[in-house]
C-alpha positions in Angstrom: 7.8 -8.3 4.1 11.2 -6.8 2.4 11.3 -5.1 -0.5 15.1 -3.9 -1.7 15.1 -0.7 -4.1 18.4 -1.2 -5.7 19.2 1.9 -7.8 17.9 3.6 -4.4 19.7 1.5 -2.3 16.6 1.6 -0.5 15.4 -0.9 2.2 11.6 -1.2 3.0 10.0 -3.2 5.6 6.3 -3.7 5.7 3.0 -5.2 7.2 0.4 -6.7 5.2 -3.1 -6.1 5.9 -6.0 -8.7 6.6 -8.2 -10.7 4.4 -11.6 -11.0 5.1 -14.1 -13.6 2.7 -17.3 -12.1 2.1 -20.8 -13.1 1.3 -19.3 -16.9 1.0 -23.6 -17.8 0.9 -23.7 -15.9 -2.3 -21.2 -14.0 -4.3 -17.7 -14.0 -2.7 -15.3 -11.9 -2.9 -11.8 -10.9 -0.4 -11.8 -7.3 1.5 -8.7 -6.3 2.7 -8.7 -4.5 6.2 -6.3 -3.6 9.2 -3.0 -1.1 9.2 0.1 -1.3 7.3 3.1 0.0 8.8 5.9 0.9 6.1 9.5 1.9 6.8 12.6 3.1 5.2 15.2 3.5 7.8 17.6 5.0 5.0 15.3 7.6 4.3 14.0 8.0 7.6 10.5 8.0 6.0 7.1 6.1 7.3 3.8 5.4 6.3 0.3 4.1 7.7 -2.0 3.1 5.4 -5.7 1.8 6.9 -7.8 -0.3 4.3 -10.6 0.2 5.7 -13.4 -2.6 5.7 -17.0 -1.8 4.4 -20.4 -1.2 7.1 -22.5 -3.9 7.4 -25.1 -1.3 6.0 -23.7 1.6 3.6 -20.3 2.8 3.0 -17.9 1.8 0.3 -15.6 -1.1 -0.5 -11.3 -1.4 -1.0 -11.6 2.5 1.0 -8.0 3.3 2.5 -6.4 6.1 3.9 -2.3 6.9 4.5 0.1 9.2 6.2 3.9 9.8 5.2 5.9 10.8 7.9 9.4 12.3 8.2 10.7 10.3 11.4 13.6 12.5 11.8 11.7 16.1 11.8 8.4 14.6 13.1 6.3 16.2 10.2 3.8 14.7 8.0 4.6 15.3 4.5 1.4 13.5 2.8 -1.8 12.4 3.3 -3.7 9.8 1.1 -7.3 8.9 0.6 -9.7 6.9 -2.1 -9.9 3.5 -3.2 -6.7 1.2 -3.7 -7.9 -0.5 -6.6 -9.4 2.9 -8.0 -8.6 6.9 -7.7 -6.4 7.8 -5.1 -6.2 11.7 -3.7 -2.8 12.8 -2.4 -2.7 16.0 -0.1 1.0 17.4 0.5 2.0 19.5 3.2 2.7 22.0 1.0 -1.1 22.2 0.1 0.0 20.5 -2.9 -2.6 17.9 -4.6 -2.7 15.5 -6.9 -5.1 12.5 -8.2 -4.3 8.7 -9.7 -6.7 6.8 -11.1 -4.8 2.9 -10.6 -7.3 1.7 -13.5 -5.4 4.0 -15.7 -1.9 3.2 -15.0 0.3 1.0 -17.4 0.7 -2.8 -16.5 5.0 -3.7 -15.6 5.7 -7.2 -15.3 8.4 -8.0 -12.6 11.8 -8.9 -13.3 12.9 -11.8 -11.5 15.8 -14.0 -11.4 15.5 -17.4 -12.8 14.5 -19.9 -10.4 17.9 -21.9 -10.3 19.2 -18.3 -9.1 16.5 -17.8 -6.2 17.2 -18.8 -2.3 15.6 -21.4 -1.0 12.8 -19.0 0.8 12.1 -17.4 -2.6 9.3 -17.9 -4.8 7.9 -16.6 -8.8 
């Protein structure tokens, strides 16, 4: 995938993960699992986030964990671990912390442009 910043003039390109169907004989439900590679070459900035896929016995579910690099210096400027669709812990290389609970954060609904306006690859 592409996703275009445009007051950053930023250009990402991305992986998506894996979906996985679950206890289809009973309750089901989707994990996600695999690497996603993220890249701005602009910024010269990357990222690897693992959604990691729960043990047949223990362990939790929607677990991930990510690295931001600075390609140009070779230095990793923050490290991520928790849930995706709960709290997430961010470590900063300056020993920096902080915590975001996704629960907690306000809903924004997209802006798109009118369908009559989209590309013929586009899609609401």
């Amino acid at each position: 995938g592409v996703l275009y910043l445009m007051e950053h003039e930023e250009e990402y390109v991305f992986t998506l993960p894996s979906a996985y169907a679950r206890s289809i004989l009973t309750i089901p439900w989707v994990e996600l699992g695999g690497k996603v590679n993220i890249n701005c070459a602009k910024t010269g900035y990357s990222a690897t986030v693992t959604f990691h896929t729960k043990p047949f016995y223990g362990g939790k579910v929607h677990r991930v964990t990510a690295e931001v690099k600075h390609n140009p210096t070779n230095t990793i400027v923050c490290k991520a671990q928790g849930e995706w669709n709960g709290t997430l812990e961010f470590t900063y290389s300056n020993g920096e912390t902080k915590v975001i609970d996704t629960n907690k954060l306000p809903v924004i609904r997209k802006k798109i442009r009118p369908i009559a306006k989209q590309g013929p690859l586009e899609s609401r």
